[in-house]
N, C-alpha and C positions, 0 to 999 in steps of 0.2 A: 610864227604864222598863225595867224586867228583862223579858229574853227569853227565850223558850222554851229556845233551843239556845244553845252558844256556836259551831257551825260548821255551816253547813247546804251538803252538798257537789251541786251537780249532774253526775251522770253519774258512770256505774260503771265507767267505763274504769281503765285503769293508774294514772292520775295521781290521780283523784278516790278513787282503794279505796287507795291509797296515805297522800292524805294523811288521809282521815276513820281508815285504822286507826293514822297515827302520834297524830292527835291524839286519838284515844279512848284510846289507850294513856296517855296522858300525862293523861289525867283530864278531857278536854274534853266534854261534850255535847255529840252527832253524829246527825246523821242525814244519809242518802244517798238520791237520790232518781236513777230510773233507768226508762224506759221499755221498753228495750230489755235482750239477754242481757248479761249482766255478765263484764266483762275487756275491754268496749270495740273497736274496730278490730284489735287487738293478738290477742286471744282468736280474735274471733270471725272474721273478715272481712281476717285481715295475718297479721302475722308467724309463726302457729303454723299455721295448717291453708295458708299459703303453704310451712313449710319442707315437711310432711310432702308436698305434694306435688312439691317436688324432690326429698326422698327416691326415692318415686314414678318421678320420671322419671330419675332414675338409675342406674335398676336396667339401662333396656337398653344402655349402655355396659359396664357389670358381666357383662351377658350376650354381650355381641360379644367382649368380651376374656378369657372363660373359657376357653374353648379351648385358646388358649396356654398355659393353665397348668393342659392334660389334662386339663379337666373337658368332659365333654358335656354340654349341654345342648339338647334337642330342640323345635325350633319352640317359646319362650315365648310366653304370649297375656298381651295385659293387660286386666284387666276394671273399667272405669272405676265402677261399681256398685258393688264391693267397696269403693275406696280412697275412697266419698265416703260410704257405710254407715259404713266403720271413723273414716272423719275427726268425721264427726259424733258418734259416742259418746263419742270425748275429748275433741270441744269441749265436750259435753254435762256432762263430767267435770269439768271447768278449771270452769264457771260453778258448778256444785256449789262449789268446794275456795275462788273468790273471794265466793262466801256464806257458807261456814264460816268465811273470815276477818275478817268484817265483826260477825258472830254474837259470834265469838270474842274480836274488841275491845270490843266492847259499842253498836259502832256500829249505829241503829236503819236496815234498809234500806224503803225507800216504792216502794214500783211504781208510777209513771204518770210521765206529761209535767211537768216543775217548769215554772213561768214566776214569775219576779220581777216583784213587784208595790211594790215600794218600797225604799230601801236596806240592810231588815232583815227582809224581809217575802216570802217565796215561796208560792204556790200550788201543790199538788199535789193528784192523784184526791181533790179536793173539799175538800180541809183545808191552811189558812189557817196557815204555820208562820213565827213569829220568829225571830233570832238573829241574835249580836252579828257575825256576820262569814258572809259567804256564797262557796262558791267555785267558779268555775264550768269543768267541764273535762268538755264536751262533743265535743272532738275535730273532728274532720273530714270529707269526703265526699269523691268521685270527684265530677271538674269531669266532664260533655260537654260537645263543645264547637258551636257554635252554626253548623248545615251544617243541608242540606236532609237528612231520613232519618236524621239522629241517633239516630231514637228506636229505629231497627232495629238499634242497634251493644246492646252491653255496655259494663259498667263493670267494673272490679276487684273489685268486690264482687261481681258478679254471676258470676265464675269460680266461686267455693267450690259454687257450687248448680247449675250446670249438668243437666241431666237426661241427656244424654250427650253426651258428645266430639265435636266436629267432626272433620269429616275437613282442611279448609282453613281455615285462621286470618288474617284480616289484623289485624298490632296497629302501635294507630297510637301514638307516644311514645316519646320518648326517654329517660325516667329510670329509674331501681333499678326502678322496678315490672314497667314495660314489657318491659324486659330479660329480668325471673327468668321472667315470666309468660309470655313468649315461649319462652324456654330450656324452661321447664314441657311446654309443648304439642307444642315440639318432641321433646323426650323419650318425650311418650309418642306419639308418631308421625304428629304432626298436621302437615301441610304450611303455614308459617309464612312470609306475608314479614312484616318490620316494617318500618315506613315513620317517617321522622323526617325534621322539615321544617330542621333544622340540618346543618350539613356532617357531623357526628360526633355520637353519643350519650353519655350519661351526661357531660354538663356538670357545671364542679364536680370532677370528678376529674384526677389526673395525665392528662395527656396520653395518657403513652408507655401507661398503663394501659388508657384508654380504646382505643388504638390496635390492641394488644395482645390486649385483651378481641374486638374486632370482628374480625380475624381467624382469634382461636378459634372462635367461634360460627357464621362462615361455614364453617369444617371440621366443623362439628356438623350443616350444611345448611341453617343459617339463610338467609334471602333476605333479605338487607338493603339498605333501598336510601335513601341521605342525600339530604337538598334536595329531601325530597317530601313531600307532604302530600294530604290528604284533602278533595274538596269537598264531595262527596254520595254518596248511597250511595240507592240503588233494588230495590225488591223484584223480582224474576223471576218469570215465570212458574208457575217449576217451587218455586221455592221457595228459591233462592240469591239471594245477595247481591250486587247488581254496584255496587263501588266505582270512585268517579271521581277521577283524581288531578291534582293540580296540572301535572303533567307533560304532560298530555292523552293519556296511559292508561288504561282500565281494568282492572279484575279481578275476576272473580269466584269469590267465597270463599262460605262457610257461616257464618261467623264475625267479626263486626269488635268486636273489644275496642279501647273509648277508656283508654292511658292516660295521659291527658293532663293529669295534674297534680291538687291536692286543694285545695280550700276550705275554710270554717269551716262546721259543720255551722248550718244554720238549723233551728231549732225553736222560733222564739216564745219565745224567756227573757227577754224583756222587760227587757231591756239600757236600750231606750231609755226607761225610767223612772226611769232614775238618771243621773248623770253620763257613766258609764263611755263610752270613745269608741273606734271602728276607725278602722284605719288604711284607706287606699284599699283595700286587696286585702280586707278584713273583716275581719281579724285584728282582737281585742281586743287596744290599746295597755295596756300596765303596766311601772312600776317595775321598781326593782332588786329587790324585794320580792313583783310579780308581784299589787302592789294595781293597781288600775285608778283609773282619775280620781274617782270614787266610792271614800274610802277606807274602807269595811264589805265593800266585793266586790274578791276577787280571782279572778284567771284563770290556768291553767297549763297547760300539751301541747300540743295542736298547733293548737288554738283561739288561741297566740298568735304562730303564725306563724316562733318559730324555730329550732330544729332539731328536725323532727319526727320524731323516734326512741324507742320504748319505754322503753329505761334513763333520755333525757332527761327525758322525763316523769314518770318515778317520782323521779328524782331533784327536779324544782320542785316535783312533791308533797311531798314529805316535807319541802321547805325552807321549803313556807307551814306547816307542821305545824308545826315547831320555832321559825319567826320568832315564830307566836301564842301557841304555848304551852308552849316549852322554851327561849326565847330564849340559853340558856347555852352551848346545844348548835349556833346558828345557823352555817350555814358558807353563804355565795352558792355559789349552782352555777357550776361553770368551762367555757365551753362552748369552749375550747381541747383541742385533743389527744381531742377523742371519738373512739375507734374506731369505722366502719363496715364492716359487709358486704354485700355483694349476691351473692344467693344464687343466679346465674345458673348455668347448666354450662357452662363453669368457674365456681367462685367467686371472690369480688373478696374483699381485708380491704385497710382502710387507716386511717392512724393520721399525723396530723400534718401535715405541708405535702407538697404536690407540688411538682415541680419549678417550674413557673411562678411559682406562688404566694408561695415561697420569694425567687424572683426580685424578684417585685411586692413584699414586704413589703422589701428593700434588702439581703437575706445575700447574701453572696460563698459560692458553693452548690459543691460537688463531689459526685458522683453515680454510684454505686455499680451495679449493674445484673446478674443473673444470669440467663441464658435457656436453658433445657436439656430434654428430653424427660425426665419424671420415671420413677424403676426401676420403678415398675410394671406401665408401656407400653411398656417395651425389649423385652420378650418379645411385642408385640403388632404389627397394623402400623397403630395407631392413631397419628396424624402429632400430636397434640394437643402442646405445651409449655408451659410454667407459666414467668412474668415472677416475679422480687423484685428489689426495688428501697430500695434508702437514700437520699436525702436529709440531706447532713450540711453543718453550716455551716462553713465555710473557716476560720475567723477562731479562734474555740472548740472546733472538732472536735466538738462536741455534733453529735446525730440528731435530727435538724426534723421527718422522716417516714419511716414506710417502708408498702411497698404491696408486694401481690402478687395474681397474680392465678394460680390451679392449686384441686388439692382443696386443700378445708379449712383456706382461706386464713383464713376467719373467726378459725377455732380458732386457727389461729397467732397471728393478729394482735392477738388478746386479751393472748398474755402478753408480746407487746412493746411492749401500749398501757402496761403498767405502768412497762417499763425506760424509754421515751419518759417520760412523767409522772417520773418520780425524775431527769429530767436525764441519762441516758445519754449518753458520749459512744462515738463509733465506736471510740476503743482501745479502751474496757471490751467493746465487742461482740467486738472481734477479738482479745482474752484470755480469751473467754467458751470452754470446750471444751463444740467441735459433739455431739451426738447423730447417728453414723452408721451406716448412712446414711438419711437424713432429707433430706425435698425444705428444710426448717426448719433446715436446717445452715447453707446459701449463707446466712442471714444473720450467721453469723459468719464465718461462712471467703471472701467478697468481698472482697481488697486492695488490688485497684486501680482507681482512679476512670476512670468511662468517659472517653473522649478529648473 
């Protein structure tokens, strides 16, 4: 039986505007169907109106350290009203510009709630659509988590919309979110502890990084405090928050941000009409191919549980694009060597194996290491230092990783995810001539392995 579409994508996030415009390019019949604003968690609710407000809170570091460098500046004030007026116009903008692209492919977009009603067959605001392949990338949510008075905390999502700033913050989590979102508040002058029920935050990363990172952000005046957690949380009289902690402490804050990790978004798509099957945690199981057990539906980003990061998702988008209807062009995505950042103050970048990891996977490792107060802050008496670090294997002299944690690690670590990716090895870095002086130099000019 011929069907309406040949791709019917659910959810307008990264992944799904991705691949409905690869495959409308490529001559597919598309339609996108989407409830919510368009650019998904990434746009709307992450990555973009997250960096600008690190921007945001980095300006009163910029303002403590003017001086030094003979500028006055008198009593800055910051006005939380402005930077969430101006944020919102350019998410306002960004949703515009991911309509114009959808227009522009020729992909048709549907406003409402989609739910799959059979392997070829989805419901949306009232109308009944076929097609030979459907793909579902509806992304993720903030997990709460299951304590008396949960419902008085926040989520991550519920930062971007604030009506105003807390004066006292407590965030409970230890991962990339928890971190930048703490870093956030503390920036703009909110009194912050974060509480994380492991010995150490941001699991998953080098060590010495993680290590590194927690010592900066306690000189930032973070209150951090490991092997604690959160049981209940109670409303006050007055109208504060008194959190209860595993510890048998309290505290009371104005503020309790959960963030304690993301799930698969539920919205009724009617999954369970077809094959298709989750794993324990909900994630939609799929192929190398990123079909599900139902082969007409597939799933991609973070709906399938594994590396939940924007570039990852455009990237499986575009690879169910090309498996269905450019096959010539098909390449599997490499989920090796992805660069990440976290956009904490300081920032984190890393690119390839940490030292442990390196270890666990059986290379004979040597480990390179640079720790120095960056020229910017020598004129200051800001105590901060920025970490870089290689990762190189014994055996080959190839670079497994490198990390750093100072400004604009991101930036950096972009253009050594490339050299990592083509096989660098550590000569080629230390015949590379440095750019100085540059905090971006110590990774070529590092010679000798730490002890």
């Amino acid at each position: 039986m011929a069907h309406d579409l040949d791709l019917f994508v659910i959810g307008a996030g990264s992944a799904g505007v991705r691949a409905a415009r690869f495959a409308a390019n490529f001559g597919a019949r598309v339609a996108v169907a989407e409830d919510r604003d368009l650019g998904g968690t990434c746009v709307n609710l992450g990555c973009v109106p997250k960096k600008m407000f690190v921007y945001g809170a980095s300006y009163a570091d910029d303002f403590a350290q003017a001086a030094s460098y003979g500028w006055s500046v008198d009593d800055p004030a910051f006005e939380w009203s402005t930077l969430l007026a101006n944020k919102n116009r350019e998410i306002a903008r960004l949703n515009g510009i991911y309509d114009s692209i959808l227009q522009k492919a020729g992909a048709r977009l549907i406003r409402g709630r989609a739910r799959i009603v059979g392997p070829h067959a989805v419901e949306v605001a009232g109308e009944r659509v076929t097609a030979d392949n459907i793909l579902v990338a509806t992304g993720c949510r903030p997990l709460r988590p299951d304590i008396p008075g949960a419902e008085l905390g926040i989520v991550s999502d519920d930062v971007f919309h604030l009506p105003e700033l807390p004066r006292r913050a407590l965030v409970v989590g230890g991962g990339y979110i928890a971190v930048e979102l703490a870093s956030v508040f503390r920036g703009l002058g909110v009194d912050v502890v974060q509480i994380y029920r492991r010995e150490l935050f941001m699991r998953g990363f080098d060590d010495g990084i993680r290590e590194h990172l927690r010592d900066q952000l306690r000189l930032k005046g973070l209150d951090l405090r490991f092997n604690t957690d959160l049981t209940r949380i109670e409303r006050q009289n007055d109208g504060a928050l008194l959190a209860h902690l595993n510890t048998g402490e309290t505290l009371t804050t104005d503020c309790v941000l959960f963030a304690t990790g993301r799930g698969p978004t539920e919205t009724d798509l009617g999954l369970d009409t077809t094959r298709a099957t989750r794993d324990a945690h909900g994630f939609v199981e799929v192929d190398d191919h990123y079909r599900t057990a139902e082969p007409s539906i597939y799933a991609v980003g973070d709906l399938i549980g594994r590396a939940q990061l924007t570039p990852v998702a455009l990237a499986e988008g575009m690879a169910v694009a090309r498996h269905l209807f450019r096959p010539s062009e098909y390449a599997p995505v490499d989920y090796e060597l992805i660069p990440t950042a976290v956009f904490s103050l300081p920032n984190v970048g890393t690119v390839g194996l940490g030292e442990q990891d390196a270890v666990r996977r059986g290379h004979r490792i040597e480990v390179y290491e640079s720790r120095f107060k960056p020229l910017k802050l020598t004129l200051t008496d800001a105590k901060e230092s920025c970490l870089l670090k290689l990762v190189v294997d014994a055996d080959d002299n190839r670079v497994l990783g490198a990390h750093m944690v100072g400004a604009d690690a991101g930036e950096i670590i972009q253009g050594l995810a490339v050299a990592l990716k083509a096989g660098a090895t550590k000569r080629q870095f230390d015949e590379t001539i440095a750019i100085h002086p540059t905090t971006a130099e110590e990774f070529v000019t590092m010679r000798q392995p730490r002890a």
